[in-house]
C-alpha positions in Angstrom: 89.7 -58.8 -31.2 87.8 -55.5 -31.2 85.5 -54.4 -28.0 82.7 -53.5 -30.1 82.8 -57.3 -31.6 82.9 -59.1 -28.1 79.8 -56.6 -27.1 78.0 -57.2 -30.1 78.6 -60.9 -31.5 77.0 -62.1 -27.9 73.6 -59.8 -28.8 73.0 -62.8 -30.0 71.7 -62.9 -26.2 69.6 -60.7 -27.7 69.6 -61.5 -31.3 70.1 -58.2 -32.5 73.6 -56.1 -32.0 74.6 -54.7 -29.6 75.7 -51.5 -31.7 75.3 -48.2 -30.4 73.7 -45.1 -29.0 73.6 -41.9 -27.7 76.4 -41.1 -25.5 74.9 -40.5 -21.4 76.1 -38.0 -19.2 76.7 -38.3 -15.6 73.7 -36.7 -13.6 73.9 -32.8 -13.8 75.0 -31.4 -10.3 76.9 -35.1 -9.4 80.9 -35.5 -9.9 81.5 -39.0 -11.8 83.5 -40.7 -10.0 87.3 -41.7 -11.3 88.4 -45.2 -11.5 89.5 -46.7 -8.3 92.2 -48.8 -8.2 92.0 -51.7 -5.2 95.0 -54.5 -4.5 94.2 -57.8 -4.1 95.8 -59.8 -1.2 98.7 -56.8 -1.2 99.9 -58.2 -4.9 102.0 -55.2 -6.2 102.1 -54.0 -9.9 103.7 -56.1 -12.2 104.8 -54.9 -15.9 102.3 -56.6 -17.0 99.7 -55.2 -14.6 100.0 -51.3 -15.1 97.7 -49.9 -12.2 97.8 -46.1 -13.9 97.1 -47.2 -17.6 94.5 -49.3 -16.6 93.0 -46.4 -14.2 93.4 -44.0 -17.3 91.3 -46.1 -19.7 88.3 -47.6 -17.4 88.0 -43.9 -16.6 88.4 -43.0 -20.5 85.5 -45.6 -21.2 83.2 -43.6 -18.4 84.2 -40.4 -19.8 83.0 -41.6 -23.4 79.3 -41.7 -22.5 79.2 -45.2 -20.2 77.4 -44.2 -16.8 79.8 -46.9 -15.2 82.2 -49.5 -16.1 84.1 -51.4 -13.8 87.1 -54.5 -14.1 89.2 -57.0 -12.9 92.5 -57.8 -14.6 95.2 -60.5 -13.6 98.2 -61.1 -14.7 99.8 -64.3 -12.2 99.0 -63.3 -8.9 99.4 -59.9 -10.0 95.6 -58.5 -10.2 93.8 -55.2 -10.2 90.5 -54.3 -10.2 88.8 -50.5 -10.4 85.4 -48.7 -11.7 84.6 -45.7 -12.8 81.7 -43.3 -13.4 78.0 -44.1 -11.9 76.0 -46.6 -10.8 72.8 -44.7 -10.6 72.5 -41.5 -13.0 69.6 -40.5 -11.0 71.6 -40.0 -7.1 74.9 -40.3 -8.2 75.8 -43.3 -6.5 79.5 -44.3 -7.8 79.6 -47.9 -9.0 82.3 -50.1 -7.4 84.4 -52.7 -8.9 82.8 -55.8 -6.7 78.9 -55.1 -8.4 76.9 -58.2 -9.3 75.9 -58.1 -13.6 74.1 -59.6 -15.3 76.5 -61.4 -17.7 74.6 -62.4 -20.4 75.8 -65.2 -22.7 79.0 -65.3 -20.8 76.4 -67.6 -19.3 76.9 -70.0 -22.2 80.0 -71.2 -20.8 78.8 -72.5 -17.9 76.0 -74.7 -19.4 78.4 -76.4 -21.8 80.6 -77.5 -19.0 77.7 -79.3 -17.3 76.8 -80.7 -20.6 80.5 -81.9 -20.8 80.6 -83.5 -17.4 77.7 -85.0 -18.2 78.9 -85.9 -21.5 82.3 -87.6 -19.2 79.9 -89.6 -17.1 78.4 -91.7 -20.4 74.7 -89.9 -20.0 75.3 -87.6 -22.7 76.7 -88.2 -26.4 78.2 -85.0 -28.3 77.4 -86.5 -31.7 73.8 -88.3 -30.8 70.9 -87.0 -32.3 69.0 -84.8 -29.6 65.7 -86.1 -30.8 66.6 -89.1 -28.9 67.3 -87.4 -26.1 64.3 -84.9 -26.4 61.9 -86.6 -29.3 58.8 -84.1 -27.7 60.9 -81.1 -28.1 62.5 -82.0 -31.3 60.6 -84.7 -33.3 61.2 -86.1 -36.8 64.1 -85.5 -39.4 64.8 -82.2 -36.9 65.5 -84.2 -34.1 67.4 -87.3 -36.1 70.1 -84.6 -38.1 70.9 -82.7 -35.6 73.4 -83.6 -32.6 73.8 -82.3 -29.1 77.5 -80.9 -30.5 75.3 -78.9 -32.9 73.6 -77.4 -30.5 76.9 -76.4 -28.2 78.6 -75.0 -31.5 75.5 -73.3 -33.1 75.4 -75.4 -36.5 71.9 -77.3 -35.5 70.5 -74.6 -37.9 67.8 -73.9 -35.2 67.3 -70.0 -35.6 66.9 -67.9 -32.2 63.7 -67.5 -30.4 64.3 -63.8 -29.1 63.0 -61.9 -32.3 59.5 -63.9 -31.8 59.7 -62.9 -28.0 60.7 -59.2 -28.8 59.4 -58.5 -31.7 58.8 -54.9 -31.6 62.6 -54.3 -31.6 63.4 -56.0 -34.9 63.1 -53.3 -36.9 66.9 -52.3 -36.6 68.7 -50.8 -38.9 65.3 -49.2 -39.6 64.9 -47.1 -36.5 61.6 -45.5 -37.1 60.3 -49.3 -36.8 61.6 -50.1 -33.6 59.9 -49.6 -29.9 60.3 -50.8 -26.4 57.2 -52.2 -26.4 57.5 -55.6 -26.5 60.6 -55.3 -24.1 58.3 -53.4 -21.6 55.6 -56.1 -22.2 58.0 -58.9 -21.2 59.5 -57.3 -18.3 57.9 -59.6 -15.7 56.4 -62.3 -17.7 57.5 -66.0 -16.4 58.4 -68.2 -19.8 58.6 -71.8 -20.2 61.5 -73.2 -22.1 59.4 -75.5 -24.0 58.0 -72.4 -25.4 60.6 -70.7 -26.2 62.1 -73.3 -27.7 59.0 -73.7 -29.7 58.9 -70.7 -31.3 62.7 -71.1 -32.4 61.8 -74.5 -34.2 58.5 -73.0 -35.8 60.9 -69.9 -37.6 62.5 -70.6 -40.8 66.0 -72.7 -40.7 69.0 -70.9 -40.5 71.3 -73.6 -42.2 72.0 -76.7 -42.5 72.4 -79.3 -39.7 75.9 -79.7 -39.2 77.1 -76.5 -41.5 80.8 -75.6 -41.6 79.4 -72.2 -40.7 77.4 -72.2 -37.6 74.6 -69.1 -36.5 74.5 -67.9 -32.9 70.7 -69.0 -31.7 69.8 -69.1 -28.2 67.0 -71.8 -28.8 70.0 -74.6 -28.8 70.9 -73.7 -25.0 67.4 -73.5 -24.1 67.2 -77.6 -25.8 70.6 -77.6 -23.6 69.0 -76.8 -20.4 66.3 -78.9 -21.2 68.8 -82.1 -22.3 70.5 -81.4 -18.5 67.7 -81.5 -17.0 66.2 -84.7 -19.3 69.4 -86.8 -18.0 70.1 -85.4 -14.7 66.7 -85.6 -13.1 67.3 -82.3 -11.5 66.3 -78.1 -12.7 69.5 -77.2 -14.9 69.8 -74.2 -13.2 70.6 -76.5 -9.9 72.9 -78.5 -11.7 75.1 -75.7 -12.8 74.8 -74.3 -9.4 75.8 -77.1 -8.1 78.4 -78.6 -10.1 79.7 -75.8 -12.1 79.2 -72.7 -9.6 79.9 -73.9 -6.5 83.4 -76.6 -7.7 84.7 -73.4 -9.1 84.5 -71.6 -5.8 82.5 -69.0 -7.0 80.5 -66.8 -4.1 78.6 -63.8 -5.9 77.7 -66.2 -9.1 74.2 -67.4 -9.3 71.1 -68.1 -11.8 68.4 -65.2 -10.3 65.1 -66.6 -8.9 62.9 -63.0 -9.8 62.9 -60.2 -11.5 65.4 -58.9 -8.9 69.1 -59.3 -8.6 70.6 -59.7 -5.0 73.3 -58.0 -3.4 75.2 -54.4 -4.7 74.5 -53.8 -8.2 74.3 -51.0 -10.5 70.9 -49.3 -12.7 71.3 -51.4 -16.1 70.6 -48.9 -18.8 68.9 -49.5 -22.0 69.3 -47.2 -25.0 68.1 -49.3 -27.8 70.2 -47.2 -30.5 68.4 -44.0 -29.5 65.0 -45.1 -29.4 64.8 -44.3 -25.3 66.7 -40.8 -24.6 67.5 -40.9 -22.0 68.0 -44.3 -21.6 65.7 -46.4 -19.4 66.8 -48.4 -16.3 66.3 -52.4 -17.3 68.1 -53.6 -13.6 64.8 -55.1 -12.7 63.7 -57.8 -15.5 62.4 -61.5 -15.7 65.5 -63.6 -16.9 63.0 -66.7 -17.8 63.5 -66.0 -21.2 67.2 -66.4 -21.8 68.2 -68.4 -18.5 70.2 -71.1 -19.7 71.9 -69.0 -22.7 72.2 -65.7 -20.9 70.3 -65.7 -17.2 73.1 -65.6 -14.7 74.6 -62.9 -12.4 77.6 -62.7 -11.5 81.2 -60.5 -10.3 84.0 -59.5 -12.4 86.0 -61.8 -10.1 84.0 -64.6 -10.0 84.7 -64.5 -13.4 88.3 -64.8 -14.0 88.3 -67.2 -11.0 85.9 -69.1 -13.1 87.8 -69.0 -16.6 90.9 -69.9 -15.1 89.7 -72.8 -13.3 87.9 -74.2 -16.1 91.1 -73.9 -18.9 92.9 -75.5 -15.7 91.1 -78.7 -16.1 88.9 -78.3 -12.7 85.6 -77.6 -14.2 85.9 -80.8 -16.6 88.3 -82.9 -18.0 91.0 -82.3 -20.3 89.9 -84.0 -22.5 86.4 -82.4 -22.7 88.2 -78.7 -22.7 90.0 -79.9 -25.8 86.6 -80.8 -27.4 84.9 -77.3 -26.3 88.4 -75.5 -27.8 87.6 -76.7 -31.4 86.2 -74.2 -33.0 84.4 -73.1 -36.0 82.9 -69.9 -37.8 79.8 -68.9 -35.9 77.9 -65.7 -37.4 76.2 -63.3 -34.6 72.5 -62.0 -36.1 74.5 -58.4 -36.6 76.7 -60.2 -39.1 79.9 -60.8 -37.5 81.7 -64.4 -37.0 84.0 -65.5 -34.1 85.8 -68.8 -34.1 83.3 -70.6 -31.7 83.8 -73.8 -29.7 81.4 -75.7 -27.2 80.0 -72.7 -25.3 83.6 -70.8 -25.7 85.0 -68.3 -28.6 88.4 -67.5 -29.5 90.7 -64.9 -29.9 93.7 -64.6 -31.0 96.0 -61.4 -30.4 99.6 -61.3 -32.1 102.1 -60.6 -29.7 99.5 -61.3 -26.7 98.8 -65.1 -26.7 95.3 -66.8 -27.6 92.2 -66.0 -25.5 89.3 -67.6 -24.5 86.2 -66.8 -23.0 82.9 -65.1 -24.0 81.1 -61.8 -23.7 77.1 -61.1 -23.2 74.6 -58.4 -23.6 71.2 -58.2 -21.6 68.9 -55.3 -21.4 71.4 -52.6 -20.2 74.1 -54.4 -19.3 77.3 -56.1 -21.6 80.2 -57.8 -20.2 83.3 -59.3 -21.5 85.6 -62.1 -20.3 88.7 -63.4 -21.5 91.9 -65.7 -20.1 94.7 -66.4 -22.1 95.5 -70.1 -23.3 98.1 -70.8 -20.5 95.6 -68.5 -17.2 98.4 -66.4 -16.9 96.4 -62.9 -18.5 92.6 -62.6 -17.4 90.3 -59.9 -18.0 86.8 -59.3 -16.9 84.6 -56.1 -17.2 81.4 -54.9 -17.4 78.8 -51.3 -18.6 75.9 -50.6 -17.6 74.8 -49.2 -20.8 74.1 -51.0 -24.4 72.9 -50.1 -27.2 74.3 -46.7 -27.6 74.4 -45.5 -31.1 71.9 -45.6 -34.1 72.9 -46.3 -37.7 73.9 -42.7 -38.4 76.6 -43.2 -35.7 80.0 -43.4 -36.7 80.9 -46.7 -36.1 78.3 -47.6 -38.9 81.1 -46.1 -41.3 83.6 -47.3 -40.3 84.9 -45.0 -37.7 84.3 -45.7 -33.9 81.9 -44.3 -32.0 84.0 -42.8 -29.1 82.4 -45.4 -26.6 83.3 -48.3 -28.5 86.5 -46.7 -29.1 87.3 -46.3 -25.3 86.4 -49.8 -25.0 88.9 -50.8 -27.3 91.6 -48.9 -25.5 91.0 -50.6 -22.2 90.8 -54.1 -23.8 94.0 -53.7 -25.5 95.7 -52.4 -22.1 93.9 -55.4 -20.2 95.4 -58.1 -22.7 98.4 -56.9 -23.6 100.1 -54.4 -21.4 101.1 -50.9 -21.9 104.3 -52.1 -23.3 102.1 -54.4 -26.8 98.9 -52.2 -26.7 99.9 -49.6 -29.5 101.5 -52.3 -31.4 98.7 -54.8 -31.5 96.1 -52.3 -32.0 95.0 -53.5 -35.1 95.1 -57.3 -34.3 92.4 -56.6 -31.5 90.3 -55.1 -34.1 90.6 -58.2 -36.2 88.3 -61.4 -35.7 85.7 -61.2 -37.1 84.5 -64.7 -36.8 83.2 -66.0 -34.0 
């Protein structure tokens, strides 16, 4: 699995990859600040859990160009957690490795596990048609083809909203084309899903229902929220809190009510692949128009705690994990595929185990997390920059932009050890489906 794939296949939060751009500085006149290591309940190192490698490469990733990164990793009840670099470019303020982010489609996850509960309790059918479900939102042949399982693995052939919603970004790879306009435009506006969801049913088909190849769209988890919301009686975001949030214990998770988020974060910042230098501070935006596919907030610990409770059987059934673990190709709008389930993807790393989890991109924020098959290897972390190198970068050749290289360092270290990172360098590189 590479870094650069798990930031960029989820820009399907965005619609658009998560690629690169200039590297940032920390402030002139402020010290970054190094990673900081912290124990949890006084668990001591482990060989699995090396405290100075994983130091060394959160701090390589800040040194790269991210103004702050910060982790958890777990290995049993071994776990450490550090940050490095800045939360704020402007004062300097260090980030720390507790922050609320904005998680992006890790977000997806959660939404397909109430849709499985409520798939256990008989309300919902995985292979029903969603127009009976939702015949106003989805009328017609549409509606009668395509399934609710469609929509949870991305084969409904229902392209993504976000390019009609943002559409003065499109214009990648051709940078002169693109602006921040419609981004700056959008910043505070309340959507409606039913619009949103509209505009991804008026665009073009992106395959067939029910294609052995799905393509990552956001409008199926906005007709997701909508379906929850259909059967439950209640606001999907209430559901999840509800059902999904608080049964797996989580205490710094939570769908945002404005444009704000609550409690210690960092500046989220935007570089759309050059456009803004210096990149612009996004921490303050109107989630309404991703909510159910990308909206929440959350900690790097919540998290793993998360993850491993749902591949423990605690979120849903068995029975209903087994269902969300089959996967299939899904292609991300940049053009790479992960092997994607019900609202999870995953990755397999020789020598490491199989992983699963998901990873998300927002306006100036990206996160990744991953547990391994049995819960016994979890990783969580997050940047506060995205989008940080145009198409003349390096990566676009081949080669790595050093950020995206940095990132890959750490990810190999949090997943495998010290002891299997060199050796499996090249198998983290390698999905490319999703």
């Amino acid at each position: 699995m590479r870094m650069r794939l798990a930031l960029c296949a989820s820009v399907a939060a965005l619609s658009v990859c998560a690629g690169t751009v200039t590297a940032v500085a920390a402030p002139d006149g402020g010290k970054a600040a190094g990673a900081r290591a912290v124990p949890a309940g006084g668990a001591s190192p482990s060989a699995g859990v090396d405290p100075g490698a994983l130091r060394s490469a959160v701090d390589g990733v800040h040194q790269a160009g991210v103004p702050g990164v910060f982790a958890e990793v777990r290995d049993g009840d071994r776990v450490w957690r550090g940050a490095s670099g800045v939360a704020d470019l402007r004062t300097g303020r260090p980030v720390t490795a507790d922050m609320r982010q904005r998680v992006g489609s890790v977000t997806k996850t959660f939404t397909a596990a109430a849709i499985m509960q409520q798939a256990e309790r008989g309300r919902i059918r995985l292979d029903a048609p969603i127009g009976g479900y939702l015949p106003d939102l989805v009328p017609g042949e549409r509606g009668r083809r395509i399934t609710v399982r469609m929509l949870l693995n991305h084969t409904s052939g229902i392209p993504d909203y976000i390019p009609y919603v943002f559409p003065s970004i499109q214009g990648f790879p051709s940078l002169p084309d693109v602006s921040s306009k419609s981004l700056d435009d959008n910043r505070f506006k309340r959507f409606r899903p039913a619009e949103l969801i509209a505009l991804g049913l008026a665009a073009p088909p992106v395959g067939e229902p029910g294609a052995a190849t799905g393509v990552y769209s956001n409008t199926n988890y906005a007709l997701l929220g909508e379906l929850l919301e259909r059967v439950t009686g209640t606001p999907a975001e209430e559901y999840i809190t509800r059902n999904v949030i608080r049964r797996a214990g989580l205490r710094h998770t939570a769908f945002p009510a404005g444009p704000h988020i609550k409690g210690p974060h960092s500046r989220m910042y935007e570089a759309l692949w050059g456009v803004l230098d210096p990149p612009r501070d996004y921490s303050v935006y109107d989630m309404s128009w991703v909510m159910l596919g990308a909206g929440l907030v959350s900690t790097m610990e919540d998290l793993n705690r998360f993850y491993a409770k749902l591949l423990d059987g605690a979120i849903v059934g068995r029975e209903s994990l087994a269902q969300m673990q089959r996967t299939i190709p899904v292609r991300a709008l940049d053009g790479t595929t992960v092997h994607y389930g019900l609202g999870l993807h995953r990755v397999d790393v020789p020598g490491c185990g199989t992983f699963w989890g998901h990873d998300g991109t927002v306006w100036g924020a990206g996160t990744v997390s991953f547990t391994r098959a049995d819960g016994g290897r979890q990783m969580s972390v997050a940047i506060n920059l995205m989008r940080w190198a145009g198409p003349d970068a390096p990566a676009t050749a081949g080669e790595h932009h050093p950020i995206d290289a940095a990132l890959l360092t750490f990810q190999q270290q949090a997943l495998c050890g010290e002891a299997d990172a060199e050796a499996d360098a090249d198998a983290v590189r390698e999905p490319r489906e999703r």
